[in-house]
C-alpha positions in Angstrom: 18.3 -64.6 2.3 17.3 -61.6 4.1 19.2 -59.0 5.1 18.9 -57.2 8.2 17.9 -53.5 8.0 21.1 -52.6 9.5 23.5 -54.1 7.3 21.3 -53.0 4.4 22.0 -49.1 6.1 25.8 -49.8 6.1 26.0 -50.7 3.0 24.3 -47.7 1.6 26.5 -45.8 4.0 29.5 -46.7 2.9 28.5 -46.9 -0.8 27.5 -43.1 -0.6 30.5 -42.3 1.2 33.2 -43.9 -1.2 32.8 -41.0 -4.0 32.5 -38.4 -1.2 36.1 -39.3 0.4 37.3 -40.0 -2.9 40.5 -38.0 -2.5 40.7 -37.9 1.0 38.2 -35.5 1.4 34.6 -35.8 2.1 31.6 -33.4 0.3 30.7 -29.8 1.3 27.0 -30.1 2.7 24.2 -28.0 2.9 24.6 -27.6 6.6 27.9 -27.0 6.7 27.8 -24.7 4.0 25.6 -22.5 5.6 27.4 -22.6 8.6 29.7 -20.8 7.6 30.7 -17.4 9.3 30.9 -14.3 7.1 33.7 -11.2 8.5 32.0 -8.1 8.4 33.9 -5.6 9.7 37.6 -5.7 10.7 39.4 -2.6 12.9 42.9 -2.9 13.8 43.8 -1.7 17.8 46.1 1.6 17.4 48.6 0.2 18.3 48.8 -2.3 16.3 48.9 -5.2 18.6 44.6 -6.1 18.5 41.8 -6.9 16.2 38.2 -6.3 16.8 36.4 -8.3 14.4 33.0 -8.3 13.4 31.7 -11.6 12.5 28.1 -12.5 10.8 26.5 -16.3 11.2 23.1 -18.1 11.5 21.3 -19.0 14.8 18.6 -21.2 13.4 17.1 -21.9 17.2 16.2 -18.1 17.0 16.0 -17.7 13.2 17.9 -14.8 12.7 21.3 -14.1 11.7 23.8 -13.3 14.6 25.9 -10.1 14.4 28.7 -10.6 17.5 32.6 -8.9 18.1 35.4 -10.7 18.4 38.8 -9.6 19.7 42.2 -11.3 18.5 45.4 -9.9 20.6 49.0 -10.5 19.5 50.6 -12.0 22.6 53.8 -12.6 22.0 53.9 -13.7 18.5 51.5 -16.7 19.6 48.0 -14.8 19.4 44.3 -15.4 20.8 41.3 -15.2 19.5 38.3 -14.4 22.1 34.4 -13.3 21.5 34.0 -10.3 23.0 30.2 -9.7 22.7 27.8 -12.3 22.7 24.2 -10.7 22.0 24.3 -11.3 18.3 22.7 -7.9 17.6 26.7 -6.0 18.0 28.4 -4.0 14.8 30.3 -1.1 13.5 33.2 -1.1 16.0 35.6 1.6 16.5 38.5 2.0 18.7 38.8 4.5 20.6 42.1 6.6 20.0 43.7 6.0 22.8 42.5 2.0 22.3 41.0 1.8 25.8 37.6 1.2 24.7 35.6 -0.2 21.7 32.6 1.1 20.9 30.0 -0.4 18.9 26.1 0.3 18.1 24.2 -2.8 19.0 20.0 -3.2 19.1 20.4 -5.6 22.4 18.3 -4.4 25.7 20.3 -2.3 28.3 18.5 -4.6 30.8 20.2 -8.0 29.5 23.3 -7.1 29.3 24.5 -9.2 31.5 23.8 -12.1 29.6 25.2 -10.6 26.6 29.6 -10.3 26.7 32.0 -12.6 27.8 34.9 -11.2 27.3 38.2 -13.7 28.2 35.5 -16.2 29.6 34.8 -18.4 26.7 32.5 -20.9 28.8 30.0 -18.0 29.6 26.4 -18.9 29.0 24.7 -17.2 25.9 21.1 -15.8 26.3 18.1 -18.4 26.1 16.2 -19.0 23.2 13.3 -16.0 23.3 10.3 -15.1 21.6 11.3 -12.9 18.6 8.6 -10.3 19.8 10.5 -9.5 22.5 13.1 -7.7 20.5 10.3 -5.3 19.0 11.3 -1.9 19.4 14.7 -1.9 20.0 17.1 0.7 18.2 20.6 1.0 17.4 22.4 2.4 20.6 26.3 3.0 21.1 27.5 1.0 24.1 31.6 1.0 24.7 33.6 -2.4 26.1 36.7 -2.8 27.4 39.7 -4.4 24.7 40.2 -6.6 28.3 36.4 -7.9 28.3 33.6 -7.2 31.0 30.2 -6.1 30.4 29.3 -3.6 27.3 27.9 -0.3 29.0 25.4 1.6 27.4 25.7 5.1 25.7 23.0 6.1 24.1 19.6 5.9 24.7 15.9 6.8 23.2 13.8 5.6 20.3 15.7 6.8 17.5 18.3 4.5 16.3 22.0 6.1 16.0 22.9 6.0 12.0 26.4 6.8 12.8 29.0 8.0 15.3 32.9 8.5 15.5 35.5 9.4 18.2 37.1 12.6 18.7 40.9 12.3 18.3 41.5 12.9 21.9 38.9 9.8 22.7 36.9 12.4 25.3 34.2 12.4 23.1 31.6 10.4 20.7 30.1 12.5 18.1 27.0 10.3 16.9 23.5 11.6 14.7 20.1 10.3 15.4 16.8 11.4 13.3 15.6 15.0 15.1 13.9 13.8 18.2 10.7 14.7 18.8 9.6 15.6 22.5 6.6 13.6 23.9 4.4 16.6 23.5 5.3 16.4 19.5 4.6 12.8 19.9 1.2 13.0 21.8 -0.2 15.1 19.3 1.0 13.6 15.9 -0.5 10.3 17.5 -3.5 11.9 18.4 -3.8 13.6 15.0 -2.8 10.9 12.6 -3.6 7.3 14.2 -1.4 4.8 12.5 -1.6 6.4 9.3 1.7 7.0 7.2 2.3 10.3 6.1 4.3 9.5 3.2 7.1 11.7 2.4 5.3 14.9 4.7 6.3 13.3 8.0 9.9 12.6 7.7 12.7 14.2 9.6 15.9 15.3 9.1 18.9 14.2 11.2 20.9 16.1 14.7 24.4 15.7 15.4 25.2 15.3 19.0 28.4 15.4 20.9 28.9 13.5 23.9 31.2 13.6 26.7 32.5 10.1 26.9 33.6 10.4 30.5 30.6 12.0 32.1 28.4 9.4 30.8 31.0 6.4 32.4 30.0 8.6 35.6 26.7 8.7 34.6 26.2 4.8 34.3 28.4 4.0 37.4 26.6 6.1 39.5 22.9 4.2 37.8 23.7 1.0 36.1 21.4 -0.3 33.4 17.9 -1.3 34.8 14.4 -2.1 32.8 13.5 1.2 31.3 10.7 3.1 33.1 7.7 4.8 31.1 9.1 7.8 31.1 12.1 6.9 30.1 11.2 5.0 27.0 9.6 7.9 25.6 12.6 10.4 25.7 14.4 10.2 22.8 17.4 12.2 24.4 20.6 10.5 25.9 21.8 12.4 29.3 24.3 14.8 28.6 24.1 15.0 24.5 24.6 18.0 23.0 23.1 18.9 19.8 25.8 20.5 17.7 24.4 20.6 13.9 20.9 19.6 11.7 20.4 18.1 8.9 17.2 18.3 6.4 18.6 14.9 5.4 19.6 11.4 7.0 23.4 11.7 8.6 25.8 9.0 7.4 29.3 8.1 7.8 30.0 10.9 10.4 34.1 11.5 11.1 35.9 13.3 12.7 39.1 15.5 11.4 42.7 13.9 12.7 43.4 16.9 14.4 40.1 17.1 16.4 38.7 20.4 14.5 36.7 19.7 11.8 33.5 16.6 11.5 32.9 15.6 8.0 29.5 13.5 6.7 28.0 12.1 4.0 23.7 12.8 3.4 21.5 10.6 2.0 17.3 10.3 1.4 15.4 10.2 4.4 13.2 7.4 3.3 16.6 5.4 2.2 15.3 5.9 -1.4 17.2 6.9 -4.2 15.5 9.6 -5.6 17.6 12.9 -6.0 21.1 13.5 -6.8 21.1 16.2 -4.3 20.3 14.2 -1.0 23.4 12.3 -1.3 26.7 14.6 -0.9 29.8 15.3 1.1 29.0 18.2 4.3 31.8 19.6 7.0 31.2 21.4 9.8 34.3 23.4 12.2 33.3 22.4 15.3 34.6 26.1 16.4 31.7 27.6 14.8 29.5 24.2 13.6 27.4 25.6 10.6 27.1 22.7 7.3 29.3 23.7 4.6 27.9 21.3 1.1 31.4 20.4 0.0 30.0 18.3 -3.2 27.5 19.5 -5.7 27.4 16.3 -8.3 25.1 12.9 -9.5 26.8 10.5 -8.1 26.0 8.8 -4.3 29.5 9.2 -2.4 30.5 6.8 0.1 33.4 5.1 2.3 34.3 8.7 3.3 37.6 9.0 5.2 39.8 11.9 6.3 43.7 12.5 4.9 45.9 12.8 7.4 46.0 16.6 6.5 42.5 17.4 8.7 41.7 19.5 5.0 41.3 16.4 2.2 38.4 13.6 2.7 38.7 10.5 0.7 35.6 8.6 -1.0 34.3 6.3 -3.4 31.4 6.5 -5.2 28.2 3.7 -5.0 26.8 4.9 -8.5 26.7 7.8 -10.3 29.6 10.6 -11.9 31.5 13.2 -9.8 32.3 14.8 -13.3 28.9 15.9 -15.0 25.7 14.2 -15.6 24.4 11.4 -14.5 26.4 8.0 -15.8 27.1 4.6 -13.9 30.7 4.0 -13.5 33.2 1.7 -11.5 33.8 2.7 -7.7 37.0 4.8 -8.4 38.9 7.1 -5.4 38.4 10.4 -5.0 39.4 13.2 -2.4 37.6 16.7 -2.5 39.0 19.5 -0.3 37.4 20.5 2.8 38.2 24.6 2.5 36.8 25.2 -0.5 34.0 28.2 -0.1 30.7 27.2 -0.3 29.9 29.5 -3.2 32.7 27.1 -5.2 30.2 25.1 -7.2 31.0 23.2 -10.4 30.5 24.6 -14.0 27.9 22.1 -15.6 30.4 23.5 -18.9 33.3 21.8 -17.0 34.6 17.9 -16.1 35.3 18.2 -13.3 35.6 20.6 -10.5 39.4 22.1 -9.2 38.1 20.9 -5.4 37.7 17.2 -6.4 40.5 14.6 -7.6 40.5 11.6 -8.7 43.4 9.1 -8.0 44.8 6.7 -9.5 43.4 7.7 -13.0 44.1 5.1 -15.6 43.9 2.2 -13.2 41.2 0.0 -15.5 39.0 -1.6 -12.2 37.3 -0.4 -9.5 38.4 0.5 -5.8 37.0 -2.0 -3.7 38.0 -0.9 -0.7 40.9 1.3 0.6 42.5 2.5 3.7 44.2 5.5 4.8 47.7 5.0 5.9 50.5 7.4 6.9 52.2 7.1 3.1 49.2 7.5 1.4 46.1 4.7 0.9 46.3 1.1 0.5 43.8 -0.1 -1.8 41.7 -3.6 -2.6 41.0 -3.0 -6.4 39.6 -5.2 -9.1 41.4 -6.8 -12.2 39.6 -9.1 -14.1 38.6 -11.9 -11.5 41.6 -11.0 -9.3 41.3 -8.5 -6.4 45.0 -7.9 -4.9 46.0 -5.1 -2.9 47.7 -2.0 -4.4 49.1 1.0 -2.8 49.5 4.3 -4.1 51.1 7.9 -2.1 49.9 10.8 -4.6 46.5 11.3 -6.7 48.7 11.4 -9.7 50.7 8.1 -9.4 49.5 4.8 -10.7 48.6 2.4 -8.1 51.1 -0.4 -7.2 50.4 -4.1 -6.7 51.6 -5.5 -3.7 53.1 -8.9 -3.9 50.6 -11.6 -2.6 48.4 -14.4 -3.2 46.2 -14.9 -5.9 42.8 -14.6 -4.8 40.8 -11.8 -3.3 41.4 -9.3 -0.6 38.8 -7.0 0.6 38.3 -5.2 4.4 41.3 -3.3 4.9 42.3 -2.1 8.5 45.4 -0.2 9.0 46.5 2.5 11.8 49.0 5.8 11.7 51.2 4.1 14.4 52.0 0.7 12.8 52.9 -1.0 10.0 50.3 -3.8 10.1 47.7 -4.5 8.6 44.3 -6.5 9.0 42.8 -7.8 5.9 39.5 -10.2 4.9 41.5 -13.0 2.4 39.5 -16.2 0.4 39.8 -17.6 -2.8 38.5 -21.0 -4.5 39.8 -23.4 -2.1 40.5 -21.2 0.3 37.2 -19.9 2.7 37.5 -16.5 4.3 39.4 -15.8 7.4 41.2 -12.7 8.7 44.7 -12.3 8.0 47.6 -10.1 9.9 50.5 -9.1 8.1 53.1 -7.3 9.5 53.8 -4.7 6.4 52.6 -3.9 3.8 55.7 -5.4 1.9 54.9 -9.0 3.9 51.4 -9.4 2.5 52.2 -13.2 1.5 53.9 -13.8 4.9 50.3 -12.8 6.9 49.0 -15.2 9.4 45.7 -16.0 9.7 44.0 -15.5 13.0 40.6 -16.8 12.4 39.5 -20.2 11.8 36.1 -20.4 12.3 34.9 -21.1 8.7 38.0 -24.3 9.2 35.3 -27.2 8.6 34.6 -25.6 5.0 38.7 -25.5 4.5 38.7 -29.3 5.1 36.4 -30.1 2.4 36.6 -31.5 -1.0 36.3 -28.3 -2.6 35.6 -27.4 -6.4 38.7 -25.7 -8.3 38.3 -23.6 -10.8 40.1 -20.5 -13.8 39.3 -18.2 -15.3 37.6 -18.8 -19.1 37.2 -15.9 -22.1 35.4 -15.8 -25.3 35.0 -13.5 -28.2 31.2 -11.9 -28.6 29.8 -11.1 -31.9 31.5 -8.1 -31.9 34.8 -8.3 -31.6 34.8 -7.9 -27.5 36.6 -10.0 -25.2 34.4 -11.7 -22.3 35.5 -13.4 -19.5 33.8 -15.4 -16.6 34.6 -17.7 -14.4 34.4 -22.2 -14.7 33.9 -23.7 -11.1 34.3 -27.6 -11.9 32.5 -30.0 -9.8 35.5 -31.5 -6.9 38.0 -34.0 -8.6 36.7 -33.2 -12.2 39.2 -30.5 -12.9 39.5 -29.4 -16.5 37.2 -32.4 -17.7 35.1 -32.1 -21.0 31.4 -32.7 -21.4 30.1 -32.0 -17.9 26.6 -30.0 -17.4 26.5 -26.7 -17.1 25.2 -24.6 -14.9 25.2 -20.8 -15.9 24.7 -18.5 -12.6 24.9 -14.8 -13.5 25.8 -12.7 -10.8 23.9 -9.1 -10.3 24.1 -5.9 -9.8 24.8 -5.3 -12.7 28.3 -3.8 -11.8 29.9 -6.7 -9.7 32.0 -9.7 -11.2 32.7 -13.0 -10.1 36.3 -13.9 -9.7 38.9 -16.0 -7.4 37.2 -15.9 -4.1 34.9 -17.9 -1.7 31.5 -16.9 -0.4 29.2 -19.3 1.1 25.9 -18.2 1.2 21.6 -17.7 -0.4 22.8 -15.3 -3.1 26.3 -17.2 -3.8 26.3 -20.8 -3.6 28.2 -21.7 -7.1 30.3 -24.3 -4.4 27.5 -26.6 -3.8 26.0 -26.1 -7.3 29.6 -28.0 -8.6 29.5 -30.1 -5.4 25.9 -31.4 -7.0 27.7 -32.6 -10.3 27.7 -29.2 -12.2 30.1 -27.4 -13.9 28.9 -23.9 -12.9 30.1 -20.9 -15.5 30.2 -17.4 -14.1 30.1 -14.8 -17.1 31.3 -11.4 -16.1 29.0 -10.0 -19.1 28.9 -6.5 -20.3 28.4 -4.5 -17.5 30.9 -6.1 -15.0 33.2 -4.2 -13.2 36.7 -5.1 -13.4 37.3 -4.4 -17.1 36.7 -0.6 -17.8 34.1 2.0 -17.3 33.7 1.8 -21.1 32.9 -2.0 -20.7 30.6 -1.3 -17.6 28.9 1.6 -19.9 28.4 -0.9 -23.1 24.6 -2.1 -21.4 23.5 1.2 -22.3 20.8 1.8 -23.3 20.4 -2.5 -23.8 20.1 -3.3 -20.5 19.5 -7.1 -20.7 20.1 -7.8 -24.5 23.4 -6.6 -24.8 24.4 -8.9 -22.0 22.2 -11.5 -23.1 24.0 -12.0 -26.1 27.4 -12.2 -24.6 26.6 -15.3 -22.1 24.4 -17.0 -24.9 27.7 -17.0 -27.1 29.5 -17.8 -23.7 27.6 -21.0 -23.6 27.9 -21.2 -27.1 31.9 -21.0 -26.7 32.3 -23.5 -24.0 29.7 -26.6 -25.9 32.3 -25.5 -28.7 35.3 -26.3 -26.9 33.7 -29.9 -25.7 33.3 -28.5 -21.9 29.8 -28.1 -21.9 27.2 -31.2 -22.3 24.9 -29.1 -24.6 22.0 -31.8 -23.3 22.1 -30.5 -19.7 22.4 -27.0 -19.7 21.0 -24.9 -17.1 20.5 -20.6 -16.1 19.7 -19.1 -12.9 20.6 -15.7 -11.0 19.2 -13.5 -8.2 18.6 -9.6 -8.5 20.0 -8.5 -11.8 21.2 -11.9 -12.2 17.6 -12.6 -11.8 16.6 -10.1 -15.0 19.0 -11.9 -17.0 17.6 -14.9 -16.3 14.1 -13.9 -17.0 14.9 -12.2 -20.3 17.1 -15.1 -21.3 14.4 -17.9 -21.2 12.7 -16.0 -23.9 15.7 -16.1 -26.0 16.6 -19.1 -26.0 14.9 -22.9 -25.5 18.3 -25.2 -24.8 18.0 -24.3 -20.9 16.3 -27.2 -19.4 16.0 -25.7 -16.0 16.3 -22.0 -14.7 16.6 -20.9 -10.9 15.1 -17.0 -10.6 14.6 -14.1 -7.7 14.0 -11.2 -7.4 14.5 -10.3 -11.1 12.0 -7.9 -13.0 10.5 -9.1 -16.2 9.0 -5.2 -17.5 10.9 -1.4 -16.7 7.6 0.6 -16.0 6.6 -1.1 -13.1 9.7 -1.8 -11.6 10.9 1.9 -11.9 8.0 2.9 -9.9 8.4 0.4 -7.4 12.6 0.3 -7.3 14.5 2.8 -4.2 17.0 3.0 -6.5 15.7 5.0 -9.4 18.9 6.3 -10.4 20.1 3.5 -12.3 16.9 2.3 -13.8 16.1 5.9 -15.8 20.2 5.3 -16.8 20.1 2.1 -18.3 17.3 2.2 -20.4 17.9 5.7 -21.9 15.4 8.0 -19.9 12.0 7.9 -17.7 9.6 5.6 -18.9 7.3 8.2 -20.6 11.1 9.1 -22.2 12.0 6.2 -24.0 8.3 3.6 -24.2 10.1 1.3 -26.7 13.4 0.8 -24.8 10.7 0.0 -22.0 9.4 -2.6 -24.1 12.0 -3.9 -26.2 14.2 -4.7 -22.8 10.9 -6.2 -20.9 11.0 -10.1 -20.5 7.4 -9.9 -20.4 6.6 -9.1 -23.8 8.7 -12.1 -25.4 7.3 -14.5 -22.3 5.6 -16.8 -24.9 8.4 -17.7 -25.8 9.3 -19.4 -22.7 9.6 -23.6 -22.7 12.0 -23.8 -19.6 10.6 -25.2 -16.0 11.2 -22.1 -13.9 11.7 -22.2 -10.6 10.8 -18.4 -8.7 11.4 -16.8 -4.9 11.0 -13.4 -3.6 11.1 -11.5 0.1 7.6 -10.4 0.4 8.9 -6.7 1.4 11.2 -6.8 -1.5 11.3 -3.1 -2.9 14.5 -3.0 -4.6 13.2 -5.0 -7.3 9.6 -5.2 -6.0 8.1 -8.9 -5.4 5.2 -8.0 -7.3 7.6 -8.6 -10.7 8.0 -12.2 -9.3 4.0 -12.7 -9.4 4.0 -11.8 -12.3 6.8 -13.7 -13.8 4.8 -16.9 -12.1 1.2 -15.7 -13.5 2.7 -15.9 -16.9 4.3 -18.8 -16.6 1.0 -20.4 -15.1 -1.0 -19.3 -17.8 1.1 -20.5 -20.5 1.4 -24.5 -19.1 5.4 -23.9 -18.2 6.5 -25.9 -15.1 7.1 -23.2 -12.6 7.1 -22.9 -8.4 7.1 -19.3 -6.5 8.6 -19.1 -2.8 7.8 -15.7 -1.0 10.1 -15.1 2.8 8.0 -13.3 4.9 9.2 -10.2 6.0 12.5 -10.6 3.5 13.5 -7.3 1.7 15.9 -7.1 -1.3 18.3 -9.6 0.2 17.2 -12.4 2.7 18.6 -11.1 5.7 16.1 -11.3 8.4 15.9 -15.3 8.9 18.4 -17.6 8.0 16.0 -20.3 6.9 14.7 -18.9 4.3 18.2 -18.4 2.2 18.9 -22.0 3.3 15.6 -23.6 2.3 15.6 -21.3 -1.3 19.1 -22.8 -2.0 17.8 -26.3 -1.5 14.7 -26.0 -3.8 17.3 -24.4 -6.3 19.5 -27.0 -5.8 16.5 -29.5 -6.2 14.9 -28.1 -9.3 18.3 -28.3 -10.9 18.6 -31.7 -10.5 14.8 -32.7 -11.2 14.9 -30.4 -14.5 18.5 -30.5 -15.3 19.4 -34.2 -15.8 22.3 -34.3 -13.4 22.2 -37.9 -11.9 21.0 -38.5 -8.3 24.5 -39.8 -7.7 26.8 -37.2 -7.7 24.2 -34.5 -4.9 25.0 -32.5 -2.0 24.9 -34.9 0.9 21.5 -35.2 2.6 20.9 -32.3 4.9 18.5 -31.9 8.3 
């Protein structure tokens, strides 16, 4: 008998769909996964009462990934949640300090603005698909919106993008820095001079602070709303009514302003955004009385997060890599807060630890400070323990910092005011995807509400569970990582593993969720793998001794602690030691790379953007700091280390199909390391495949395709390589 192709389709339909809805629940997908919304940014109204929220999702119609504001209000205790900008090129709000206005740099066109913000009306019509080349040449401008909704009026104007800006206390004015602008003499002659030719290091410019008077340039726009640009006025790099205030030989970034209106405060960094010198990344003040720079750090470390104490004389910050004490050394983001007065001449003693003008706080707590926020008792902190992040709160620099009662999970993007008690918080965890939570105090953190729900399709899936697992390494050392099992196969024994290594190298995976190209450990263990997350030697959350033990063994130290990782869970009878599996992206992708040559049980790897030799890379890397750290010197320093750490060198080794992508502008770890990876691999008869994204740097911002279609071919290779049946795979995607 024959049976129709319908029938035959309903059959297979609700075959496939039988294990998916197993427990009431049907699969994560591909496409839902990577529909999810990300929370960039969260800045609680002073008052208390509103959230401006800056949200981060795909537009695959026009290939890039949408940036947009969104504005929760607490009406009577039953709340709203409304998009406030539409142009999906909108981020870095600040409310003003009077919370009348919201201002926010955005790279939309003045002349479409229009078309770009909704406020309250939710049925308003987004912009029309465009050509992408349309957006060529647009900057980063500051344009202000109304809490209330309306149209987002323009600010700032020119061809040099704003880096950074900040309100004055009294909300009359937006202090903001653009690179020195050139006048279109300057830029008639360089043209004329130099072609297209890149003057490489010789050309670059420093930075201007300018102040502008917030209320003159409402006038300004009311009196001549935005219109298409003339000639002339696309070539003036000047907004109306800016006043330059201060320059910088070096790029402007996180600019502030003191609480009590006197002082601005900034951090410097490399003008080509590459990390070269110690010296181009430090803390600078100005009075605005009399607005010469004052250099209020002298150290090797790159500060960041700077924020002022309520005192208008202390500014907190962490620091992105690097030692506030003496040389150069890689620890965990700690807190710090150096004093604005101290005299310029005040250096530090290269003798001495640490300088009188800088303080750490906190001292002996053992993780790092994710991220923190000033309040009026002090700083409320996200920190790191293990694979936990809770939030902890601490009044003095000497005092220990004290956990707040909450959920188990992790908490990161802290918003708090001086004139309420609430705060705004990011919150996810396994089986919980990331929203924005409100809680009332500090001391009602497990009472917070959540008032977001747009990743609520991921929440109502069948999602994996997982705990944390630890080991012993050969040397006495305990290691922890984290088992994600595949959804309804909690705990089981013998299931394939899948060991994903996350990079940096100082970063750990832990209780949270993240759906996306560089983290996608969910749909790995949707597919029928139980994925294992090592936080190796060199992980943050355990110690800056821990996080120093990788040196001057960059990738065998922590080699050896996820082989005997692997080695601990085929042990215990949790891993299938016939389908074991590797794969990581940056420094996840090193240790993939160097691994494969250490080992033969991997049956399938998944690589990017990982190097497999130092000398190259260190030439090629922006972030030059770390490389020279790791592996004990320059490369003309330490030539074995060079070669003892390269992958390369050990690449006949190699027997596992390798699967390879890359951004093709990648210069953090450049793409050229991913050639050669693949040329050696060719040459040597190993199962390989190379994806380059076009125009992609480090990470795969620019179009959302390409981290979509990388994580499907991952996800593929896996399964061809890996031996994990057909049966148990992501549902089909389009």
């Amino acid at each position: 008998m024959k049976i129709s192709k319908h029938l035959l389709w309903s059959i297979f339909v609700l075959a496939s769909a039988s294990p998916a809805f197993a427990d009431g629940k049907p699969k994560l997908t591909l496409d839902e996964f990577f529909n999810s919304v990300s929370y960039s940014n969260v800045a609680l109204s002073p008052d208390g009462a509103s959230v401006v929220i800056e949200t981060e999702r795909a537009d695959w119609d026009q290939q890039i990934f949408r940036t947009d504001l969104w504005l929760y209000r607490d009406d009577a205790k039953t709340g709203s949640l409304i998009q406030l900008t539409q142009s999906g090129h909108d981020v870095d709000p600040k409310w003003s300090p009077d919370g009348r206005w919201i201002a926010f740099r955005s790279e939309r066109k003045p002349s479409s603005e229009k078309d770009s913000d909704s406020g309250d009306d939710k049925n308003k019509s987004k912009n029309k698909d465009k050509d992408k080349d349309d957006d060529k040449g647009e900057v980063s401008q500051i344009y202000l919106i109304s809490p209330s909704g309306g149209e987002a009026i323009p600010l700032t104007q020119g061809q040099e993008e704003v880096h950074t800006f900040s309100w004055s206390p009294d909300s009359r004015t937006i202090y903001f820095a653009t690179r020195n602008p050139w006048t279109k003499a300057q830029k008639d002659d360089y043209k004329k001079q130099w072609k297209d030719v890149v003057q490489y290091r010789t050309a670059e410019r420093g930075d201007t602070i300018f102040a502008l008077d917030v209320a003159a340039a409402l006038t300004r726009h009311a009196a001549s709303p935005a219109k298409e640009d003339t000639d002339a006025e696309k070539e003036s790099d000047l907004t109306p009514g800016a006043r330059a205030i201060a320059t910088s030989p070096l790029r402007v970034d996180d600019l502030i302003a003191s609480p009590d209106g006197t002082k601005l405060a900034f951090i410097s960094s490399a003008i080509n955004q590459r990390q070269e010198k110690f010296e181009d990344y430090e803390i600078y003040a100005l009075d605005l009385a009399n607005p010469a720079l004052r250099q209020l750090t002298h150290n090797q470390a790159q500060e960041t997060s700077l924020r002022w104490a309520n005192d208008s004389r202390h500014l907190f910050f962490t620091v992105e890599v690097g030692d506030v004490t003496g040389s150069y050394r890689d620890l965990q983001p700690h807190l710090y807060w150096v004093d604005s007065e101290k005299p310029d001449s005040e250096k530090p003693d290269s003798n001495k630890s640490e300088t009188a003008a800088i303080e750490q706080w906190a001292k002996d707590f053992l993780g790092p400070v994710d991220h923190y926020s000033v309040t009026a008792d002090g700083v409320l902190a996200s920190a790191r323990l293990g694979t936990e992040v809770a939030i902890y709160s601490v009044a003095q620099p000497a005092q220990s910092l004290h956990k707040l009662t909450g959920w188990e999970g992790t908490y990161e993007i802290l918003s708090t005011t001086p004139h309420s008690q609430r705060i705004a918080f990011v919150y996810s965890s396994l089986q919980k995807p990331a929203e924005v939570y409100l809680a009332d105090s500090a001391d009602k953190l497990d009472q917070a509400r959540p008032i977001t729900s747009l990743n609520h399709l991921l929440a109502e899936r069948d999602l994996p569970q997982g705990k944390p697992y630890r080991w012993k390494a050969d040397d006495g050392t305990t290691v922890e990582g984290m088992l994600i099992y595949p959804p309804g196969k909690f705990e089981q024994k013998n299931l394939p593993l899948f060991t994903f290594i996350h990079g940096g190298p100082a970063d750990a995976d832990g209780n949270h969720f993240e759906a996306d190209w560089y983290e996608w450990s969910r749909l790995a263990a949707t597919q029928g793998w139980l994925v294992f997350e090592p936080n190796y030697r060199g992980s943050s959350g355990y110690g800056d001794k821990f996080l120093q033990q990788i040196v001057p063994v960059i990738v065998s130290r922590p080699g050896k602690d996820i082989l005997e990782g692997v080695d601990a869970l085929v042990k215990d009878g949790i891993a299938d030691p016939a389908h074991l599996a590797v794969g990581g992206y940056s420094y996840g992708g090193y240790m993939t790379n160097w691994l494969i040559t250490q080992t033969t049980r991997f049956k399938a790897a998944v690589t990017g953007a990982g190097a497999v030799e130092h000398v190259g890379n260190w030439g090629n890397d922006d972030t030059t700091f770390d490389d020279a750290y790791f592996l004990g010197g320059r490369p003309w320093e330490a030539p074995q280390r060079y070669h003892d750490e390269a992958a390369i060198f050990q690449i006949d080794k190699v027997k596992t199909p390798t699967h390879i992508v890359a951004g093709a502008n990648d210069i953090r770890v450049a793409v050229l390391e991913d050639y050669l990876l693949e040329h050696a691999l060719y040459s040597l008869g190993i199962p390989n495949a190379l994806l380059i994204f076009p125009g992609e740097g480090h990470e795969l911002s620019k179009n959302p395709w390409h981290g979509k279609i990388k994580v499907r071919e991952e996800l593929n290779w896996l399964q061809k390589y890996g031996g994990v049946p057909v049966s148990s795979g992501v549902p089909a995607s389009n």
